[in-house]
C-alpha positions in Angstrom: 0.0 0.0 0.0 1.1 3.4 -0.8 0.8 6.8 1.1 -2.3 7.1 -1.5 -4.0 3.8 -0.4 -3.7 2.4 -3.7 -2.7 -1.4 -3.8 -4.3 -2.2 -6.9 -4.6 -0.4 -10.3 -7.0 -2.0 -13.3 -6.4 -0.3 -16.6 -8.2 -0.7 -19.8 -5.8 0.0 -22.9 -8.1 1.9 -25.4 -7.4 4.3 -28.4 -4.3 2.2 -29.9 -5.7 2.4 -33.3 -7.4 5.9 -32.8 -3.9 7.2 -32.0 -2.4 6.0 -35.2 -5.1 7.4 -37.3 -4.5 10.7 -35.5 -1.0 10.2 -36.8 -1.1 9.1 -39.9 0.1 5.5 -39.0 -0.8 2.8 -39.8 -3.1 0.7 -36.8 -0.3 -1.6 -36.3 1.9 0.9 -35.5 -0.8 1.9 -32.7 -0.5 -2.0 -31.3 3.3 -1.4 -31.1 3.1 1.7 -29.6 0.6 0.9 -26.9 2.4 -2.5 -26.1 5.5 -0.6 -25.2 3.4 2.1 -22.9 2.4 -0.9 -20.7 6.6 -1.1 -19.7 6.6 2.6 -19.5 3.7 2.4 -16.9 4.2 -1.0 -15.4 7.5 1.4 -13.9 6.1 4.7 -12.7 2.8 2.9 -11.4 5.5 0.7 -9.5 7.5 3.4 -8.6 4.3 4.9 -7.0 4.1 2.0 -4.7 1.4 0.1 -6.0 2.0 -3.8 -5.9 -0.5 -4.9 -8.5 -1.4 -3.5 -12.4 -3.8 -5.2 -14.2 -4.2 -4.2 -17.8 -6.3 -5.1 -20.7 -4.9 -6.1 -23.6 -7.1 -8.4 -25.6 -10.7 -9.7 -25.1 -12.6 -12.6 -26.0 -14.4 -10.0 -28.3 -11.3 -8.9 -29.8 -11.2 -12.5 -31.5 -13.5 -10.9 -33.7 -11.6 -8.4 -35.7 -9.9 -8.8 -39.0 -7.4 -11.9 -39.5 -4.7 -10.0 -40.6 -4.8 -7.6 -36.9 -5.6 -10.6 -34.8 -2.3 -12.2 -36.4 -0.3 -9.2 -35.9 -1.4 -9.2 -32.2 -0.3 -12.8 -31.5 2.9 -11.8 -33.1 3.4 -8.7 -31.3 2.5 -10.4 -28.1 4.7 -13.2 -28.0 7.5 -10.7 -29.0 6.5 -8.6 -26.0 6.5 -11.1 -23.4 9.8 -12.7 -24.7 11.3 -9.0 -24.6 9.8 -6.3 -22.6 8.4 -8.7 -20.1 11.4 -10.2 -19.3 13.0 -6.9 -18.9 10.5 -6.0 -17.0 11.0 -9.2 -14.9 15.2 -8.5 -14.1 13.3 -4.9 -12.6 11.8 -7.0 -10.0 8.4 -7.1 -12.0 6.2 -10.5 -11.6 4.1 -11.8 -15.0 1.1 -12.7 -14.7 -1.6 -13.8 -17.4 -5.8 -14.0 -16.8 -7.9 -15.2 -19.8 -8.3 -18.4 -21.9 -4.8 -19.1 -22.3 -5.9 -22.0 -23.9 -6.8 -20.3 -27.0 -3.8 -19.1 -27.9 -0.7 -21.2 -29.9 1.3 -23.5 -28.5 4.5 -21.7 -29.1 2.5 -18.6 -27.1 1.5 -20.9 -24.5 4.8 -21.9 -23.6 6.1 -18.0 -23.6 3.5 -17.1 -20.9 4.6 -20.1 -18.6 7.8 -19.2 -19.4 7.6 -15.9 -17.9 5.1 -16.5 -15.1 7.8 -19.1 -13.9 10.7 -16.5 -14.3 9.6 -13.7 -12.3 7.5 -15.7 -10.1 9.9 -14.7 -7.0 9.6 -11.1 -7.9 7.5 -8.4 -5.6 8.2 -5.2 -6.6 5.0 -5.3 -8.4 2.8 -8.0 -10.6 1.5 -7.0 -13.3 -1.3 -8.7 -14.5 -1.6 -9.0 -18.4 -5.7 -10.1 -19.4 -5.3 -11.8 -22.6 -8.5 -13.4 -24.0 -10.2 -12.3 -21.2 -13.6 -11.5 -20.2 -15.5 -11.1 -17.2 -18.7 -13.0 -17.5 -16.2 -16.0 -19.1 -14.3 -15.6 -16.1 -16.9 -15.7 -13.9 -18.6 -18.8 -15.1 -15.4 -20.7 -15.5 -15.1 -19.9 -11.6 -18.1 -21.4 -10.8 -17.8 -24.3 -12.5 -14.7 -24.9 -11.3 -16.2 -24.1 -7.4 -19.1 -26.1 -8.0 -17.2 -29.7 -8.8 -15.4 -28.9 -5.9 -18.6 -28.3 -3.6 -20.5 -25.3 -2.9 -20.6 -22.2 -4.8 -19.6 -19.4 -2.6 -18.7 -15.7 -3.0 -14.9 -17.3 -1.3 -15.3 -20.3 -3.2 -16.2 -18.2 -6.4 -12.9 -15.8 -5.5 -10.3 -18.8 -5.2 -11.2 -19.9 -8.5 -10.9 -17.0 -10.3 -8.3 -16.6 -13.3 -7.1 -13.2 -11.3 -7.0 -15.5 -8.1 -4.5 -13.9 -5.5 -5.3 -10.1 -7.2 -7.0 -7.5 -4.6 -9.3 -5.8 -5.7 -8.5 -2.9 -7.9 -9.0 0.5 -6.3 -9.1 2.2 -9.2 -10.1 1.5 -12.5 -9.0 3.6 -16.0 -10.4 3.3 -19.1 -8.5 5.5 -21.8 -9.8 7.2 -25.0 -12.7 8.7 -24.0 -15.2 5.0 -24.0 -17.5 5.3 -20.5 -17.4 1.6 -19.7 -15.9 -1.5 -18.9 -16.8 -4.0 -21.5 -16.5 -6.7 -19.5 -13.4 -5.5 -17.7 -13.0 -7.2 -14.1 -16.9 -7.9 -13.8 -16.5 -9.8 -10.2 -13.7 -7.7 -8.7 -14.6 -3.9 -9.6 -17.6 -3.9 -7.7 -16.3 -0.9 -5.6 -13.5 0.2 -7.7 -13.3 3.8 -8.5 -14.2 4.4 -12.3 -11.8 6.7 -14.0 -12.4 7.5 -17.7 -10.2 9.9 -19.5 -9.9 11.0 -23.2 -6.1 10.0 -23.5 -5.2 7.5 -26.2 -3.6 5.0 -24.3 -0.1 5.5 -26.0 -0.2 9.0 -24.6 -1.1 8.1 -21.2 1.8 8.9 -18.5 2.7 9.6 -15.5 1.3 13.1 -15.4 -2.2 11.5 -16.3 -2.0 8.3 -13.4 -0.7 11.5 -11.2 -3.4 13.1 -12.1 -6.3 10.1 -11.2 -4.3 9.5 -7.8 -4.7 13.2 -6.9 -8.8 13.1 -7.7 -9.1 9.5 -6.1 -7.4 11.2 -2.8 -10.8 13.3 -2.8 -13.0 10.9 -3.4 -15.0 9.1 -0.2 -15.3 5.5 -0.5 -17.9 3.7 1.6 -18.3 0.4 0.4 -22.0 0.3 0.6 -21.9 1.5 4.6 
């Protein structure tokens, strides 16, 4: 915990393509870009003193989109997590991955373990990377998995969750300018503080998350009491 109260930040990484267009770039060059902010923020959110970043990189919805962007994804995020993750990880970072892992290749498979395994030791901060991930999805497969184990409890629901060992994030961003969650930590942001803020997500820094800490200082949170 930091002298903000902050333990846990949940960030939804929107206006990649929006930010190339705006530039001229091609959207791929938007993916690029916003793959490399999540290092740049991954440090100055750690530096802040928060232990764990969540981040939203790629949705069961995103399966969706063109062949040709989903491909360049899967390419661009096995690069990242043999590179930049593993950087990250010799900072003291710890990798972790929520989603259908299950989805994705092999060869992908196998890079996620390999990290998650690699910085498991580390505790300077986890970040949590949601790759084909979805709330509802998540939510179901935690039931299912509490029920053949017994009863279905809001603890028994929690244990099995793919974010499992993850407070609660106290604050929740979404960039771009969107004003909702899209299926974003259904189950755990039930009392997070929403934060929506017309930055592309390449832009956003550590003058924005600054920025978000100074207004969630103000704001009273009273958990339903």
């Amino acid at each position: 915990m930091n002298e903000h109260g902050v333990a846990c930040v949940g960030i939804i990484l929107d206006g990649n393509r929006r930010w190339a267009k705006a530039k001229g770039l091609p959207k791929f060059e938007g993916h690029r870009a916003g793959m490399e902010n999540v290092k740049t923020a991954t440090r100055f959110i750690r530096d802040c003193g928060v232990k764990h970043l969540i981040v939203y990189a790629f949705s069961t919805e995103n399966w969706n989109r063109e062949p040709a962007e989903v491909s360049y994804l899967m390419d661009l995020f096995r690069e990242s997590i043999e590179k930049e993750m593993k950087e990250l990880g010799k900072e003291g970072v710890r990798i972790r991955f929520a989603g259908q892992r299950e989805r994705f290749s092999p060869e992908l498979q196998q890079s996620m373990d390999t990290v998650e395994e690699e910085t498991a030791e580390n505790d300077a901060i986890t970040l949590w990377i949601c790759l084909s991930y979805g709330g509802r999805a998540e939510i179901v497969a935690a039931a299912s998995a509490a029920a053949s184990g017994g009863d279905i409890t809001e603890e028994t629901v929690s244990k099995n969750l793919w974010t499992a060992g993850m407070p609660d994030p106290d604050i929740i961003i979404r960039t771009s300018g969107e004003k909702r969650l899209s299926g974003f930590l259904t189950w755990q942001s039930v009392y997070s503080e929403l934060f929506f803020i017309d930055t592309f997500w390449p832009d956003f820094n550590k003058e924005v998350f600054d920025s978000i800490l100074a207004e969630f200082a103000l704001r009273e949170r009273r958990r339903g009491k």
